[in-house]
Structures are given as C-alpha cells and as structure tokens.
TORNU-540854 format. One line per 10 residues: their letters; for each residue x, y, z of C-alpha. Coordinates in steps of 0.25 Angstrom, whole numbers, m for minus. Each point is the difference from the previous one (the first is absolute). Layout:
<nodes>
A) X/Y/Z  ...
</nodes>
This chain:
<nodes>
XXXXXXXXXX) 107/m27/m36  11/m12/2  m9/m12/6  13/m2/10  5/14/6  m3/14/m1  7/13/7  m6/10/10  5/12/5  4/4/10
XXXXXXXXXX) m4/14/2  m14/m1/m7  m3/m13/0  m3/m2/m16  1/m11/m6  9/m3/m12  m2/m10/m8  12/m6/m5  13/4/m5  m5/4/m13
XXXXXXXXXX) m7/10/7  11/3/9  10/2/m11  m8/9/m8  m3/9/11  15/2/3  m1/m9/11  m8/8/9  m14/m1/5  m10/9/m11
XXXXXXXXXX) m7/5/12  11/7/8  11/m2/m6  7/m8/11  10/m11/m2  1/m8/11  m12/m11/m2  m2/m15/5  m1/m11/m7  m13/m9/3
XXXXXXXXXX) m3/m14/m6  m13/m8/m1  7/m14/6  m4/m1/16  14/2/6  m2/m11/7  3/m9/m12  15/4/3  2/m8/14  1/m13/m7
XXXXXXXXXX) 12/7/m10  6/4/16  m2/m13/7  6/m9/m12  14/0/6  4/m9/m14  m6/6/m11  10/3/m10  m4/9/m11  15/7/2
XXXXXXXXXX) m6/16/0  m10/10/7  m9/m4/m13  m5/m10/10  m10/10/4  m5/5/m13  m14/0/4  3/13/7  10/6/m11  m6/11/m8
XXXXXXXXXX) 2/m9/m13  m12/m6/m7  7/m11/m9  12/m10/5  7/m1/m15  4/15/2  9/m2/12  13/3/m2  9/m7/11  15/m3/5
XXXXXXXXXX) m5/m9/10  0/13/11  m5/1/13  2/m15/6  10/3/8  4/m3/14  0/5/15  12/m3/6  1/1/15  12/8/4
XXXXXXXXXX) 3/m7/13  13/9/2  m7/13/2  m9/m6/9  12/m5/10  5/14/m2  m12/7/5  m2/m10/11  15/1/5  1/16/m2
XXXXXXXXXX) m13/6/3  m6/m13/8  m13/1/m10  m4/m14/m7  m4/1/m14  m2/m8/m12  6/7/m12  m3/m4/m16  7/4/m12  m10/1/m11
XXXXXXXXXX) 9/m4/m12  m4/7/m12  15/1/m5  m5/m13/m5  m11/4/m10  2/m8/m11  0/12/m10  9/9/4  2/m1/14  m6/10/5
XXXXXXXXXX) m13/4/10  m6/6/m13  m1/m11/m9  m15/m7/5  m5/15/m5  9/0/m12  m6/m15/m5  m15/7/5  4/14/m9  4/m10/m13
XXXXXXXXXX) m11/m9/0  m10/12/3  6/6/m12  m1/m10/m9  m14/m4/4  m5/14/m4  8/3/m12  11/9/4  12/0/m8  7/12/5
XXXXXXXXXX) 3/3/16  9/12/7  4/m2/13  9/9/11  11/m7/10  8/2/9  6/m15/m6  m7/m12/5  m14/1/m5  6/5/m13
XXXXXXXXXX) 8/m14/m1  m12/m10/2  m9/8/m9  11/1/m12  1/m18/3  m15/m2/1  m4/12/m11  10/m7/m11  m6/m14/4  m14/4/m2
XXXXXXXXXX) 7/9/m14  m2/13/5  7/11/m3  4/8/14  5/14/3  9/1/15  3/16/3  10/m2/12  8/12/6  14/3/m2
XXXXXXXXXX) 5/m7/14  m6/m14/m6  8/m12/3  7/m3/m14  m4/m16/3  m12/4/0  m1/9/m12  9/m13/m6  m10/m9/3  m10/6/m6
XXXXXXXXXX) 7/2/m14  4/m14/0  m16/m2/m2  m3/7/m13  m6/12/8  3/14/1  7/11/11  m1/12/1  9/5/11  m7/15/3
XXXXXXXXXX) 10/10/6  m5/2/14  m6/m8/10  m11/m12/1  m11/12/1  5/5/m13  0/m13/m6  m14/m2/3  m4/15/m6  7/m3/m11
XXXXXXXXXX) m6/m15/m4  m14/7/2  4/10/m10  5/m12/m9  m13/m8/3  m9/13/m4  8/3/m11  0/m13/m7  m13/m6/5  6/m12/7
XXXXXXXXXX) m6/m6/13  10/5/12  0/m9/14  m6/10/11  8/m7/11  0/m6/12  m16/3/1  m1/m7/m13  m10/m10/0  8/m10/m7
XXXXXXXXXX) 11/0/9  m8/0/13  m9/m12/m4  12/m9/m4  8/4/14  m9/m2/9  0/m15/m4  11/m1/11  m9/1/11  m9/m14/m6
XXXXXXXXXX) 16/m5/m2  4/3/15  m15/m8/3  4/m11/m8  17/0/6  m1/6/14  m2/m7/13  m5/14/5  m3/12/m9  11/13/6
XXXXXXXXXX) m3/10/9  9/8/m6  3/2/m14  14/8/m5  3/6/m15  9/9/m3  m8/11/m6  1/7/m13  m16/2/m5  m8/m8/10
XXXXXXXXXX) m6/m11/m10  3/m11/10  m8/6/13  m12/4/m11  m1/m15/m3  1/m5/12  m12/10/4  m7/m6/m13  2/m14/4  m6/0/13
XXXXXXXXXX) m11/9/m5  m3/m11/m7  1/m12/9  m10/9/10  m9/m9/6  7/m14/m5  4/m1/13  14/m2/m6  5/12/5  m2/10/12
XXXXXXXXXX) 8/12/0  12/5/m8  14/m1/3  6/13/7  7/7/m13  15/3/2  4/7/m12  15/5/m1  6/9/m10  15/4/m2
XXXXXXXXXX) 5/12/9  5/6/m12  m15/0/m8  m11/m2/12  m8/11/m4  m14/m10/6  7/m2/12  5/15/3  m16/4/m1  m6/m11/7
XXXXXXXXXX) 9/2/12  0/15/1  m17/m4/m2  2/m9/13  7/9/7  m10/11/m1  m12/m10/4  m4/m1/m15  m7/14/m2  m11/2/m10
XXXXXXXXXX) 4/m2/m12  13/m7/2  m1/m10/m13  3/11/m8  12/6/8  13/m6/m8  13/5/m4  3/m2/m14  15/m3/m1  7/4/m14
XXXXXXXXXX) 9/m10/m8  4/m7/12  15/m4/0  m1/m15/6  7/m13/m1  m13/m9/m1  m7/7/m14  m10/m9/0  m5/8/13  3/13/m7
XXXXXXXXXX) m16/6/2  2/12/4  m14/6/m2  m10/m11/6  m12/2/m6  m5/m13/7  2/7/15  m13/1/2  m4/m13/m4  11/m6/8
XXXXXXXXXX) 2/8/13  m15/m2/4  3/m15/m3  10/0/8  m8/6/11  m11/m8/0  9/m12/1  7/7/12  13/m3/m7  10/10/m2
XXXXXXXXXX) 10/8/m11  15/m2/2  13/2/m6  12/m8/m2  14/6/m2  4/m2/m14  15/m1/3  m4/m15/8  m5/m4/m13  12/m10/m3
XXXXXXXXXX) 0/m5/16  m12/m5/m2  1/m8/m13  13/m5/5  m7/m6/13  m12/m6/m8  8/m7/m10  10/m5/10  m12/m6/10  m9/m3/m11
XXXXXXXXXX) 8/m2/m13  m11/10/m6  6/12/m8  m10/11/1  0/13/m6  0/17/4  m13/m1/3  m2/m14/7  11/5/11  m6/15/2
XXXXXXXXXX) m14/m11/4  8/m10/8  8/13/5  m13/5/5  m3/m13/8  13/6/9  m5/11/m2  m12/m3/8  5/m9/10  10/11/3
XXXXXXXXXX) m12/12/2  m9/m10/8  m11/m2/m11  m2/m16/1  m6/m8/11  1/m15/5  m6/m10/m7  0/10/m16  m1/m8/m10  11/8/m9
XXXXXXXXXX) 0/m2/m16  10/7/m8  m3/5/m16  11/m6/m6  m2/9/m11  11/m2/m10  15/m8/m2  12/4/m3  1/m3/m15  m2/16/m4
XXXXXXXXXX) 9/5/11  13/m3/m5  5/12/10  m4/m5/11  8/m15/m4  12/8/0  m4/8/13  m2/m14/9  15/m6/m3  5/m1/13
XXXXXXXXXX) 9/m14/0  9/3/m10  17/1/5  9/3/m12  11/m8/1  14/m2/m6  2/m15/4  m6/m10/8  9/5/13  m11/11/1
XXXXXXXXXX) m10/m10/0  m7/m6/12  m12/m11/3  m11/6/m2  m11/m2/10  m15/6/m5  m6/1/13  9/8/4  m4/10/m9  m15/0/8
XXXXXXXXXX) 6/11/11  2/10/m11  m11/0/m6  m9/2/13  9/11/4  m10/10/m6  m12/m5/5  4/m2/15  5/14/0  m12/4/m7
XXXXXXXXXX) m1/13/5  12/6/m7  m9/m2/m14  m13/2/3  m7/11/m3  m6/9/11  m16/m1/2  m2/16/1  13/4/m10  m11/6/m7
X) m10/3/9
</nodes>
C-alpha cells in the first residue's frame, strides 16, 4: 500500500491500494466492480490550512498541495505552471443585478482560460493524468472528447513522452482536432457523435491493451480539480454560495463534492455552494430530466429517468454529450446542493462574448458564455438571493474558437473614403451590447419548455 493515499469505493467500501492495483483491475474496484471511488490520504487534512492562509506563497501551480495529490514522488510531475489563476470580481454583473432585478450580489469569474497549458479548465487534470502516467510506467494512453480534454492531455502526455490516442466525433471543432495534431498525438475523428467516440475508443483500448481515461469519475481528474476549492480559500474574501459551470460531463461539481468531503471537520468550510449547472438548449439532455424529475416531485427512481439525445446538432461541440452517463451522479448533487439545471440559448452565444470582452477586456469562449449566459439566466428565472456570493467557471478562452472571433465582429463600417468616416466614441457602443440582456426575455429559455 502507497504510504501517502489509497482509493475506496464507493459502493462497497474496499480499499484499493494504489494505482497499480487500480490500473490492473481495469480501474474498478475487484469486489463490485464499481468505478466511482475516493481518494484517501495519510497526511491530517488539516496540514493544508497553512498552504490556504499563506496569501504569498509562490509555488506558481496547484502542486502547492501535493500532499493531497495521488502522486507519491515529486520528480514525476509534469507541469505548465496550471492552476494558479485568478478570481476576478465582475463588478459589472453585480450593478446589473442590482439596477434590473433589485438583488445585490457579488459575482467571480474563475479564469481558467488562463491556465498556463492550454488554457482550458482541464489542464490541472491533464498535468495530474501525465505525471500519474509516467510515475507508473505508462507509455501509451487513449482518450475520448468532445475537444478540450483531448487538447490538455495531447500537451501534457507529449511533455511527460507519452504517446496518446484522442477519439472525437465528427462535429469536433477543427481547432481542436488541430491543436492536438500540432502535438505529435493522434485523432481519430469517429463518424457519429461523442457517444460513439467514446464506444469506439473502448474498442481501441480493449483491442490494443492501452490504458483509456474513464472520465469525468476518473480519479485522476477529480483529485487535481478539486484543488479549486483550497485555491478559492487561499484568494476569496468569502467562499460562493453559488457556483455556475456550463455542463458537459460534470467533473467540476464532482470535485467540488470531493474537496469539501475532505475539509469536513477543518472548520474550513460549511456547506456547499448551490450548484447551477447550465447546458446549451440545443444539447441539454441533464437539464431536460432533472426539470421533468422537479416537476414530478422527484419520484422514485428518478436518477435513472434521462433522455439520451443522438448526434446532437449544436454550436458549442464541446457541450456535445448527448447521453449523460454522469446524470446520476450529477442531478442528485445538484439536489442536495438545492441548486438547479438550466439552459441557455445557443443563438446568444456571441452577445455574450461581445459584452465580457467589452466590459472586461476578457475574450471567453463557447463554452465560458453558455456559463456566464446562465448567470442571466438565473437572475432572469428568480434562482439567486441578496447577499450570493456568485463565482463563474471561466472554463475555457477563445484561442480554439476561431468561429466564434469571426461571429463577434460588430464595429466594423466598410468604407470607400474618409467622408464615410466618423469620430468614433466606445462608450457608445455599451447601449448595444446590453440591448439583449435588458430585454432578456426575448432569449431566455422557458423554465417548463420541457416539462
């Protein structure tokens, strides 16, 4: 047994040892077979206040809290210099919510766009998944995506000399697929959805014996994302009340869960922020069965009633999971959380990254604006309260939508001579863009569309 963490699981309760035992048991627990375990480590978790409460440390990643990694030597990290990142206040939503709906609020933009790897909200796992790897030997990895998991893992994996495997479906975002070439690491782009993708990249794993990531309930990746909460500790005034992703999988809400599983009894923290968790209208399969669920006083045997959608045709790929295997996992934390599942209409996508870019000078991507689309969103359908504490999942930037650059021009006057030209004023400009978001209504998406 590793002298510093262990897994349990959690249907059974067995203990596994370590990731060799994990790995050979096709990362499932021997007794049941379940997947979904916790990762337990010897060092008193209160040893961590003192990485929380110093404000100037400056080890410049989340391996500042390696003592409750699942990684037993240091030398086999693989780092960008991921998971220092800021949380910018975002004082022009809270003057929206208070002058429109009379609510005061203070909102947070969590900026994982400025990951140093790839920019995304999946790098911290990426760095984890690497130096996991190399600390036990791998040399080969397969991996399915809708696109940004598959970019960190093909940065980190070549850094640590991995060779990687992405499977993502047909309606990828080519800057993502060209990301991942430009790495040294193979695509396979599957005809058929992100369902097919990940059937197929089992075959592949089966077939040639390579180690396949089991997703967002994948150790790996739970353990490295739930350093956020220590981070919010360490940079926060007040931890949020209310915590907004856009939603794919579900990795972020898992960790959070994890992290505050941990910190029980610190006197750290209390109780969970209220999980808002907001998918494209277009693909929202999670958000369709929790609100029919809701709607119905959440019978028996409700975590299990979900529609499945089929190659879902939508403008945010990297929110393209039609069959949400998490939705058990998910909708019961977003229940015991008392948060709720919304949707956001795709077609705003571009309002939105115009206005945060314009107020904040911060280019977010697809994804970023369906969660910052969900803060409206909410406000809209009466989900927040006087004195929330808001924080946004900045999850991604820009840099692989090149699309979405072209869909936000909006200043731009061809001309034939300077006669046509006029002084041009910026602030004039703000009207504009808050058009949409005053007359809110004309966007949003009915609560009960789908009831």
């Amino acid at each position: 047994m590793s002298n510093k963490f262990h897994f349990r699981c959690r249907q059974c309760n067995t203990i596994i040892d370590d990731w060799k035992s994990w790995f050979s048991n096709n990362q499932s627990c021997p007794k049941c077979g379940h997947k979904f375990v916790f990762t337990e480590y010897q060092q008193p978790i209160d040893s961590i206040k003192s990485l929380i409460n110093d404000k100037n440390y400056t080890k410049p990643d989340f391996w500042r809290y390696f003592d409750f990694l699942p990684l037993n030597d240091r030398s086999n990290i693989i780092s960008s210099g991921e998971g220092a990142i800021p949380v910018d206040r975002w004082t022009f939503l809270e003057d929206f919510a208070r002058q429109k709906y009379g609510i005061q609020l203070e909102v947070y933009a969590y900026r994982n766009d400025l990951n140093n790897g790839t920019g995304t909200f999946k790098d911290v796992a990426a760095s984890m998944a690497a130096s996991v790897l190399k600390e036990n030997g791998i040399t080969d990895y397969c991996v399915a995506s809708t696109g940004n998991i598959a970019n960190a893992f093909a940065h980190y994996l070549a850094k640590a000399g991995i060779n990687l495997s992405v499977f993502i479906p047909e309606d990828a975002l080519k800057a993502n697929e060209a990301e991942v070439n430009s790495y040294g690491q193979r695509v396979y782009r599957v005809k058929g959805d992100y369902a097919q993708a990940k059937k197929v990249a089992a075959q592949y794993s089966q077939k040639y014996n390579i180690l396949m990531s089991i997703g967002n309930i994948d150790p790996i990746r739970v353990e490295a994302k739930k350093t956020m909460v220590f981070e919010w500790l360490r940079l926060m005034p007040k931890m949020p009340t209310v915590y907004i992703q856009a939603l794919s999988g579900g990795t972020g809400p898992i960790a959070i869960d994890k992290a505050y599983h941990d910190l029980k009894g610190t006197g750290i923290v209390d109780k969970l922020p209220r999980f808002f968790m907001i998918q494209p209208h277009r693909c929202a399969p999670m958000t369709h069965g929790y609100r029919k669920s809701k709607l119905n006083n959440f019978p028996e045997g409700w975590l299990e009633n979900y529609p499945i959608y089929e190659n879902p045709v939508t403008a945010v790929p990297t929110l393209a999971t039609g069959n949400p295997t998490t939705y058990p996992i998910i909708a019961n934390l977003v229940r015991k959380s008392h948060g709720h599942m919304l949707e956001f209409s795709e077609t705003a996508v571009p309002e939105v990254a115009r206005l945060v870019a314009y107020q904040t000078l911060v280019r977010i991507g697809p994804a970023s604006c369906i969660a910052v689309g969900g803060f409206f969103e909410s406000l809209h359908h009466k989900k927040l309260n006087n004195g929330d504490v808001v924080l946004i999942n900045i999850g991604e930037g820009v840099r692989r939508a090149p699309e979405l650059m072209e869909q936000i021009i909006y200043t731009t006057q061809n001309i034939s001579s300077v006669e046509e030209t006029e002084k041009f004023q910026r602030k004039s400009l703000h009207k504009e863009l808050w058009k949409p978001f005053l007359e809110f209504e004309k966007i949003s998406i009915p609560e009960n569309i789908h009831g």
